[in-house]
MIDOSE-1310 file (N, C-alpha, C; in nm, 2 decimals, decimal comma, always signed):
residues 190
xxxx	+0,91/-1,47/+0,31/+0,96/-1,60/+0,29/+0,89/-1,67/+0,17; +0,80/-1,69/+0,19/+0,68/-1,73/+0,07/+0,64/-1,67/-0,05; +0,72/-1,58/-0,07/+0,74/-1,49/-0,21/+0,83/-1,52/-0,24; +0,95/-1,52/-0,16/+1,12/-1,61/-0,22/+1,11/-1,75/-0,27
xxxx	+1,05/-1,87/-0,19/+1,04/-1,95/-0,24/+0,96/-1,95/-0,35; +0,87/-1,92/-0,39/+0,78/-1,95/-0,52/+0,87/-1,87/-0,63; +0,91/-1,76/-0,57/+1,05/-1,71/-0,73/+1,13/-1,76/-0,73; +1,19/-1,86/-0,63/+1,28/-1,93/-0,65/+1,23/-2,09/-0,71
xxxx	+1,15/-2,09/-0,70/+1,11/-2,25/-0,76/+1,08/-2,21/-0,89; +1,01/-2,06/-0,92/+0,98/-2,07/-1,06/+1,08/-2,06/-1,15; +1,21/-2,01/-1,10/+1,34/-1,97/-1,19/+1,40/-2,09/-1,19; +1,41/-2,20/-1,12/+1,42/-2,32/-1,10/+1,40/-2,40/-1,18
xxxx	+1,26/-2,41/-1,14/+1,16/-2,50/-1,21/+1,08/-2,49/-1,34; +1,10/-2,36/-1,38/+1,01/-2,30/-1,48/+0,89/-2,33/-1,50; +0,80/-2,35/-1,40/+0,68/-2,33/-1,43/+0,63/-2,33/-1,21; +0,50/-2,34/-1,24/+0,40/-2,32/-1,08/+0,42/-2,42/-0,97
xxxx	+0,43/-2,40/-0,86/+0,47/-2,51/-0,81/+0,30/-2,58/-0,77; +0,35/-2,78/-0,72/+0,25/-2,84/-0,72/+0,14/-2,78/-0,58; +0,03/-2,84/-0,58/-0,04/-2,83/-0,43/+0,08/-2,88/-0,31; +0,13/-3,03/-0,35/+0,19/-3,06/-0,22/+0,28/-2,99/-0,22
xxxx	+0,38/-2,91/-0,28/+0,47/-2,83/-0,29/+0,42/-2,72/-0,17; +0,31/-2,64/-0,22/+0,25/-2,53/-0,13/+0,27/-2,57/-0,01; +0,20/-2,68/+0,06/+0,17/-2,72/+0,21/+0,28/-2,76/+0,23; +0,42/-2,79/+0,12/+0,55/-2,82/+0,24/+0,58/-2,72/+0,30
xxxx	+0,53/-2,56/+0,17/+0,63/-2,47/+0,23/+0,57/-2,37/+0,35; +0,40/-2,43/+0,33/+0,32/-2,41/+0,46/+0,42/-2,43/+0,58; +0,38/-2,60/+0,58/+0,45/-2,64/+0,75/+0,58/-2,57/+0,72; +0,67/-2,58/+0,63/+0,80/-2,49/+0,68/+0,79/-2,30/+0,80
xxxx	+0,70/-2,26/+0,69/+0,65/-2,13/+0,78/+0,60/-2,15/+0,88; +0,52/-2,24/+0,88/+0,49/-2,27/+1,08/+0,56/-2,29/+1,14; +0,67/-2,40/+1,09/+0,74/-2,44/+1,19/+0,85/-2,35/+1,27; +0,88/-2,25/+1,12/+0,99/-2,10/+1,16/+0,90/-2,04/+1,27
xxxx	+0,77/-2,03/+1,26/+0,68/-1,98/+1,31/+0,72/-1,96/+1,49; +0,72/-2,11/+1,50/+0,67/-2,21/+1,61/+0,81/-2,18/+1,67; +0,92/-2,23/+1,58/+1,06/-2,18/+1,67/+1,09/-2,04/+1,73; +0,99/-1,91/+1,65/+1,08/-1,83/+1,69/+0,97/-1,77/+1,78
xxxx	+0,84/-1,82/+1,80/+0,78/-1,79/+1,92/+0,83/-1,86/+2,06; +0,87/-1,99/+2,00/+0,98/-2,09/+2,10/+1,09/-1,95/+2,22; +1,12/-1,93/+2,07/+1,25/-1,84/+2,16/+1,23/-1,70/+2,22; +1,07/-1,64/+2,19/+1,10/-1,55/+2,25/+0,97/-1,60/+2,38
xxxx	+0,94/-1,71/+2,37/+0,84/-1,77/+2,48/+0,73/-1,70/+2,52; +0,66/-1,69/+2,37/+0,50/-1,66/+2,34/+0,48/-1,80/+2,26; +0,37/-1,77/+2,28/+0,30/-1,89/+2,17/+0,29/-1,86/+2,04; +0,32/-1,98/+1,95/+0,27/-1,98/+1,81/+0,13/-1,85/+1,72
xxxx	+0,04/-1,85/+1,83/-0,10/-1,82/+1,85/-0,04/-1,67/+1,83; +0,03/-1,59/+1,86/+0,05/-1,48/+1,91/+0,08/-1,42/+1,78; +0,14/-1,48/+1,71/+0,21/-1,52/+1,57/+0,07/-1,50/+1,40; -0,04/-1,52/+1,49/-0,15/-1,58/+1,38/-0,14/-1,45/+1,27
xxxx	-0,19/-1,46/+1,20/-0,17/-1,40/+1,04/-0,29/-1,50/+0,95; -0,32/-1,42/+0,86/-0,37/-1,45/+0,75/-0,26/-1,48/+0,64; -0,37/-1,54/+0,51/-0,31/-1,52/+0,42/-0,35/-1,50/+0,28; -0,26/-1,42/+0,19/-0,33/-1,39/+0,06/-0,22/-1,43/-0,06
xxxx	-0,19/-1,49/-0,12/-0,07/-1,46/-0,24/-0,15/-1,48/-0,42; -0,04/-1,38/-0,45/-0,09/-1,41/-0,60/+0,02/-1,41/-0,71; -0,01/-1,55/-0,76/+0,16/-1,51/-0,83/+0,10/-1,56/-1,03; +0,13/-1,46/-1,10/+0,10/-1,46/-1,22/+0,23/-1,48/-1,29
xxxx	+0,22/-1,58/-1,42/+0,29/-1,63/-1,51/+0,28/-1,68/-1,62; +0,30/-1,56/-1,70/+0,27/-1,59/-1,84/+0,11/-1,59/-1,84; +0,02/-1,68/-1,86/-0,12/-1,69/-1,89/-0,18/-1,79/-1,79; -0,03/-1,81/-1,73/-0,12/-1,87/-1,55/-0,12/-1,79/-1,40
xxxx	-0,25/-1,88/-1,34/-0,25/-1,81/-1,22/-0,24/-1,88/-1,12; -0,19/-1,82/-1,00/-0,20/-1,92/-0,88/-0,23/-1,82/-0,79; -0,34/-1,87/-0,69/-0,38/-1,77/-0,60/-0,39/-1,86/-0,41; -0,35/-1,82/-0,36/-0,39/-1,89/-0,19/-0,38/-1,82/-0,10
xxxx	-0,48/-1,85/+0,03/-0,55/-1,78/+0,07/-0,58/-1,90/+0,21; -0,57/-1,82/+0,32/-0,60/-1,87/+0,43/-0,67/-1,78/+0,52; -0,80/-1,73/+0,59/-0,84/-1,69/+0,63/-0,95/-1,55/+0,58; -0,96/-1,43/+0,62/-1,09/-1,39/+0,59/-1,01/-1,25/+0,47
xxxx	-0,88/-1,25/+0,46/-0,82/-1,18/+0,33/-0,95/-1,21/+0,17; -0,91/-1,12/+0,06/-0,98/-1,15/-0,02/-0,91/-1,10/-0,15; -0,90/-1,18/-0,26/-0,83/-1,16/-0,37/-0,96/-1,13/-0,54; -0,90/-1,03/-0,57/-1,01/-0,96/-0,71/-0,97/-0,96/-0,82
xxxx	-1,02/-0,97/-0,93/-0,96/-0,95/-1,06/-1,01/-0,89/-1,11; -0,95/-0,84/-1,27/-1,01/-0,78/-1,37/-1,01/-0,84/-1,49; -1,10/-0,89/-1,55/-1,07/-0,96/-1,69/-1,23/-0,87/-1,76; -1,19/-0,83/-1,94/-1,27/-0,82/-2,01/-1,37/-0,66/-1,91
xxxx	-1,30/-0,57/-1,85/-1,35/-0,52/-1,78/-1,44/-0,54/-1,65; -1,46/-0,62/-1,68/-1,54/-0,71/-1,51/-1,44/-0,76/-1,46; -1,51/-0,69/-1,28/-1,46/-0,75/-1,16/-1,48/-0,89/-1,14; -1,42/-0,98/-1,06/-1,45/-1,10/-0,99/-1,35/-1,15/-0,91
xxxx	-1,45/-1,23/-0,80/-1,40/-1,25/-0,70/-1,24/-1,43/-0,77; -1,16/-1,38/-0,70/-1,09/-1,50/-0,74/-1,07/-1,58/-0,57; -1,02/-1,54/-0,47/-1,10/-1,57/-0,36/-1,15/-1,48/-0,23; -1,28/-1,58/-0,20/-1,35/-1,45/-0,12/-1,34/-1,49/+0,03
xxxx	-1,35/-1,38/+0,13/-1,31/-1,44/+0,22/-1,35/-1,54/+0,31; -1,29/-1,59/+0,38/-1,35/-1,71/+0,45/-1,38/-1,67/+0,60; -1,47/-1,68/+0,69/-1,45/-1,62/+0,80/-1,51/-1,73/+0,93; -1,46/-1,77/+1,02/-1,45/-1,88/+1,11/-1,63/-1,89/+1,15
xxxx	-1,65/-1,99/+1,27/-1,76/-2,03/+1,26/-1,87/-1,87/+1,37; -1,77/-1,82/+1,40/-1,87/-1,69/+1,50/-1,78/-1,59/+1,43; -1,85/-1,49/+1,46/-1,88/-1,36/+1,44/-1,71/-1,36/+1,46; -1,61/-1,20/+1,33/-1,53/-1,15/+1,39/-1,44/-1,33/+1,38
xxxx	-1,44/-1,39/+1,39/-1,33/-1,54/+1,34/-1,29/-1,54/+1,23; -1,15/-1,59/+1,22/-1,13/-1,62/+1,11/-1,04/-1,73/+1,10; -0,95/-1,78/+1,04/-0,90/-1,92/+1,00/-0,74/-1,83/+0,98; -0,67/-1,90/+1,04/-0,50/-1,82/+1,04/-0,35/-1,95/+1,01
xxxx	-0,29/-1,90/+0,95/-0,16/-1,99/+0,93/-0,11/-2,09/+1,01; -0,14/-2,00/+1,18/-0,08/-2,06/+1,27/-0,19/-2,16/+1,37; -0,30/-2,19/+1,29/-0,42/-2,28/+1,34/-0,32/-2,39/+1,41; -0,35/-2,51/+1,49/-0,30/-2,61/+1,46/-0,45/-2,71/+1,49
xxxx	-0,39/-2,80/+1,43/-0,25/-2,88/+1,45/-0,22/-2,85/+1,31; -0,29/-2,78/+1,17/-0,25/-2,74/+1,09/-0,36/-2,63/+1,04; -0,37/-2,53/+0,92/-0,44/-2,42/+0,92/-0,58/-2,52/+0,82; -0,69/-2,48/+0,91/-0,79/-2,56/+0,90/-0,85/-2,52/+0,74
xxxx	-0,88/-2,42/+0,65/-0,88/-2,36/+0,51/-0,72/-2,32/+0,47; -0,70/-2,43/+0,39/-0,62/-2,35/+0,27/-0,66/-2,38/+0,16; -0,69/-2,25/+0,07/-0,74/-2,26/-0,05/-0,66/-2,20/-0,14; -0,64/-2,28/-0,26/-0,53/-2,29/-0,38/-0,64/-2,28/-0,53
xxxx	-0,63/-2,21/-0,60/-0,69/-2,18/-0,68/-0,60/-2,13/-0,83; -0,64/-2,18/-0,90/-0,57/-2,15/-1,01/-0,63/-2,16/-1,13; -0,61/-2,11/-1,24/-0,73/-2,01/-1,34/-0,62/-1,99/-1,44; -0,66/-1,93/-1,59/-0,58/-1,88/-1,69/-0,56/-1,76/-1,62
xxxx	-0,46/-1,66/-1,69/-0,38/-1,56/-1,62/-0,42/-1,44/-1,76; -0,54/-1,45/-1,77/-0,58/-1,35/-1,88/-0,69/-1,25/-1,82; -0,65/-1,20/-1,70/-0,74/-1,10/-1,61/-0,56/-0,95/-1,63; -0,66/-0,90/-1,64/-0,53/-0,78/-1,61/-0,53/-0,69/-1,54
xxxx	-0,63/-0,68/-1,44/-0,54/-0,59/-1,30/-0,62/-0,71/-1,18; -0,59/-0,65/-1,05/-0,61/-0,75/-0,94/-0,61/-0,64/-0,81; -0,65/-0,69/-0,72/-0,68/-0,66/-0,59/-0,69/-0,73/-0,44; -0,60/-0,73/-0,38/-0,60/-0,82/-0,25/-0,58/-0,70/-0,13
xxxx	-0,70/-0,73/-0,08/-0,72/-0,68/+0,01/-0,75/-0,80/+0,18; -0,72/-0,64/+0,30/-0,82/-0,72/+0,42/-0,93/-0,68/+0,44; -0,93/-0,76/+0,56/-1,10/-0,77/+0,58/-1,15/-0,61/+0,66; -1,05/-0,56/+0,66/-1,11/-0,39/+0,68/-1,16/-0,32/+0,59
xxxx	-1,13/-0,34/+0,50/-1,23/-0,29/+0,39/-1,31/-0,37/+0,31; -1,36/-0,50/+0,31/-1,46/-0,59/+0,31/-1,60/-0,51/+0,25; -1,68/-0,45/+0,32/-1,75/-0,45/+0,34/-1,80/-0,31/+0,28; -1,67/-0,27/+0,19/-1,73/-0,16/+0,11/-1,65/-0,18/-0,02
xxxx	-1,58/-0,30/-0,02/-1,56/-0,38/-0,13/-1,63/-0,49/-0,22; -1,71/-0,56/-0,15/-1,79/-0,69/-0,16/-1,92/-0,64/-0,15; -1,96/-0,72/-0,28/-2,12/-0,69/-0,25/-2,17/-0,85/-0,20; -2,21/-0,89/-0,05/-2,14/-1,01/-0,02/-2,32/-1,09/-0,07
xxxx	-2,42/-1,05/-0,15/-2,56/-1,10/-0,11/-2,53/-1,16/-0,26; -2,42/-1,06/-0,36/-2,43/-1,16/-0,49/-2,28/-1,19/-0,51; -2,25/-1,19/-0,40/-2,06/-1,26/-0,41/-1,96/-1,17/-0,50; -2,02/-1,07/-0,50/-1,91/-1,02/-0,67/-1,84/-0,83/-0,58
xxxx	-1,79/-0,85/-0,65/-1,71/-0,70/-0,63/-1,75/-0,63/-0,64; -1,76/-0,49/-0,56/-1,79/-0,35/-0,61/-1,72/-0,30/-0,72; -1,77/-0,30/-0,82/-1,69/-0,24/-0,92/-1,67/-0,08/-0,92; -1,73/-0,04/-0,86/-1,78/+0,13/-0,83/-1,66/+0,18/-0,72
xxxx	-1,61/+0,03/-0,65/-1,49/+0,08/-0,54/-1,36/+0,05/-0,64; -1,34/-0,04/-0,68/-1,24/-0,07/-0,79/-1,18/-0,03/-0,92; -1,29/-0,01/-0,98/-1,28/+0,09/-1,10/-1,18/+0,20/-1,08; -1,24/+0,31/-1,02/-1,15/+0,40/-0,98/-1,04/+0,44/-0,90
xxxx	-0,97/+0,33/-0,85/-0,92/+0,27/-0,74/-0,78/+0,22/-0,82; -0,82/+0,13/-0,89/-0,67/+0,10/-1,07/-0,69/+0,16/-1,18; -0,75/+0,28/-1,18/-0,75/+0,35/-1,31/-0,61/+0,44/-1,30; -0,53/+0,50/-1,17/-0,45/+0,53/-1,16/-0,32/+0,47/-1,21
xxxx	-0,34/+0,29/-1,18/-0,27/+0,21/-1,19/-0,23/+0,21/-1,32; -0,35/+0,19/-1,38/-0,37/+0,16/-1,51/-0,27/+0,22/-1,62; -0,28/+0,38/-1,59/-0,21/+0,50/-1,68/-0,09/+0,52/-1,61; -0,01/+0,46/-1,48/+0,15/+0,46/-1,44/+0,20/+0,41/-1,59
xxxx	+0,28/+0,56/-1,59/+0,43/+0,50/-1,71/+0,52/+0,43/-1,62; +0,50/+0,41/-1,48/+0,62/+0,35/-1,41/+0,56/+0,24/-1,41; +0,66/+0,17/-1,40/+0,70/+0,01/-1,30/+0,71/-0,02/-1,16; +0,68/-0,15/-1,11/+0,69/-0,13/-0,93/+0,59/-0,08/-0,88
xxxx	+0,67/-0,04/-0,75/+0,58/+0,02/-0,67/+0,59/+0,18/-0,72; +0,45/+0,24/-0,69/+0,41/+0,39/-0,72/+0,43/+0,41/-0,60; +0,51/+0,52/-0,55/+0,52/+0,59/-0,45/+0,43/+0,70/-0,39; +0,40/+0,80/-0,51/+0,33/+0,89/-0,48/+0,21/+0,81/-0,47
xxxx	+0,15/+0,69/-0,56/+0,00/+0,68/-0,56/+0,00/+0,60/-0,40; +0,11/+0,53/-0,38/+0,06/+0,46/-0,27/+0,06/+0,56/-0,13; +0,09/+0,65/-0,13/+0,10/+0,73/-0,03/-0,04/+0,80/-0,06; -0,07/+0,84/-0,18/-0,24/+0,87/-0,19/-0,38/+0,75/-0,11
xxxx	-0,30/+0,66/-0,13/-0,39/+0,54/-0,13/-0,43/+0,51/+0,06; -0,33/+0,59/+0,08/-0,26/+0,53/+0,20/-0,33/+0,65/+0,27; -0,37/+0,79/+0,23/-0,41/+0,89/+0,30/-0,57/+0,85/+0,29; -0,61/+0,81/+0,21/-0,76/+0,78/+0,14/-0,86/+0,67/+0,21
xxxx	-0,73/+0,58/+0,31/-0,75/+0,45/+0,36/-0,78/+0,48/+0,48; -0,69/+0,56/+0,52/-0,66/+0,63/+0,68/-0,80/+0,76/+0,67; -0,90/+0,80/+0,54/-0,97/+0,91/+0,57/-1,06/+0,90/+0,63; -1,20/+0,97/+0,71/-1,29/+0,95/+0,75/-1,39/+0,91/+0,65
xxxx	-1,39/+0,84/+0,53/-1,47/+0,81/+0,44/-1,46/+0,67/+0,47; -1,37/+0,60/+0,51/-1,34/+0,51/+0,52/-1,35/+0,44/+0,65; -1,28/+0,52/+0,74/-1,26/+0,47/+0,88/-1,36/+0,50/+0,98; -1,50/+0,61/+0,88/-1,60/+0,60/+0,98/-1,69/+0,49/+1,00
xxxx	-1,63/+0,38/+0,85/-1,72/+0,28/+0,81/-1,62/+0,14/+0,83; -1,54/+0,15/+0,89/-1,49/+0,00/+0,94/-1,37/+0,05/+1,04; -1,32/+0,00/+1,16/-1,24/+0,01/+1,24/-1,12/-0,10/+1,25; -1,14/-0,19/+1,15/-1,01/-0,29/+1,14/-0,91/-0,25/+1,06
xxxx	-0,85/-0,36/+1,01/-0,72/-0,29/+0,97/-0,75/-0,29/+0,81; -0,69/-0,21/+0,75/-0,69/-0,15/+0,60/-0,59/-0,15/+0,49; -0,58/-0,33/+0,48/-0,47/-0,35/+0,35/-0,50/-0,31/+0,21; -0,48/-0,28/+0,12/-0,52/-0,29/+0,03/-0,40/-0,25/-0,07
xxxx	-0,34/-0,41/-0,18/-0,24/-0,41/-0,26/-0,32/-0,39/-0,44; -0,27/-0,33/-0,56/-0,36/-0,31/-0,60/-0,22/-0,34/-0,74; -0,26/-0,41/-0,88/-0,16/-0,43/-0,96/-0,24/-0,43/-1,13; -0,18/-0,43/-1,17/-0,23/-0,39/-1,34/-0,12/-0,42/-1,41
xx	-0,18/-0,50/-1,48/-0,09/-0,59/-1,57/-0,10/-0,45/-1,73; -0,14/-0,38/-1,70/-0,17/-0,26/-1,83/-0,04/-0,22/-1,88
């Protein structure tokens, strides 16, 4: 729903939408939220989710981010963090959409749009992504990770590479070193 709205506001509106704009379309997602846990009589809570979005335009950026997700860039060759994750006051916490009485971190961040590839990942692979003592990115995990990306003559989604990505994520290289879950979206403006 929150990818529709912002492509629809930007073909609209031609250009980014405002902060308060974001948090209307916040409470609207909660509130779809809240109804359709209503009807099947679970809680909202049941519902929780993170969040990560990144939406590039022209030489702008807009990035938001609720919870312990984490968004990367590439500009000039170097990695950086654009946002890093946030993680609740104890161990294994994190900050979710469906907080109330509203989501206690939302962070909105926006930047020129002269980075050209990017990385949003979860917090399952964190920790062999992040070098978290100097805040910055493994570049040693990244690098080779969009250099695939990089040299696609296609557009969209890669099918074969995501299905590589997808075996690589699921391998014991990986999953002997974290047991959460293993998002990882990966884009190149190349």
């Amino acid at each position: 729903m929150l990818s529709t709205v912002i492509c629809d506001w930007i073909a609209l509106q031609g250009g980014l939408p405002s902060d308060d704009q974001i948090h209307e379309w916040l409470d609207s997602i909660r509130d779809r939220l809240a109804l359709v846990a209503g009807k099947r009589e679970l809680t909202k809570r049941q519902f929780a989710s993170t969040l990560i979005a990144l939406v590039v335009r022209g030489e702008e950026l807009l990035a938001l981010q609720i919870g312990d997700s984490a968004l990367v860039a590439r500009k000039a060759g170097r990695w950086e963090a654009i946002c890093w994750p946030e993680n609740g006051e104890f161990a294994s916490t994190t900050y979710f959409v469906t907080d109330d009485p509203e989501p206690r971190l939302l962070i909105i961040r926006r930047a020129a749009g002269d980075y050209d590839a990017f990385a949003a990942f979860s917090d399952g692979i964190e920790s062999i992504a992040l070098h978290h003592a100097n805040r910055e990115p493994h570049a040693r995990f990244f690098d080779p990770m969009i250099k695939p990306i990089d040299q696609a003559t296609q557009r969209g989604r890669l099918a074969a590479l995501s299905a590589a990505l997808g075996r690589y994520l699921d391998g014991p290289a990986i999953c002997d070193r974290t047991d959460d879950d293993k998002t990882l979206v990966l884009v190149s403006r190349g």
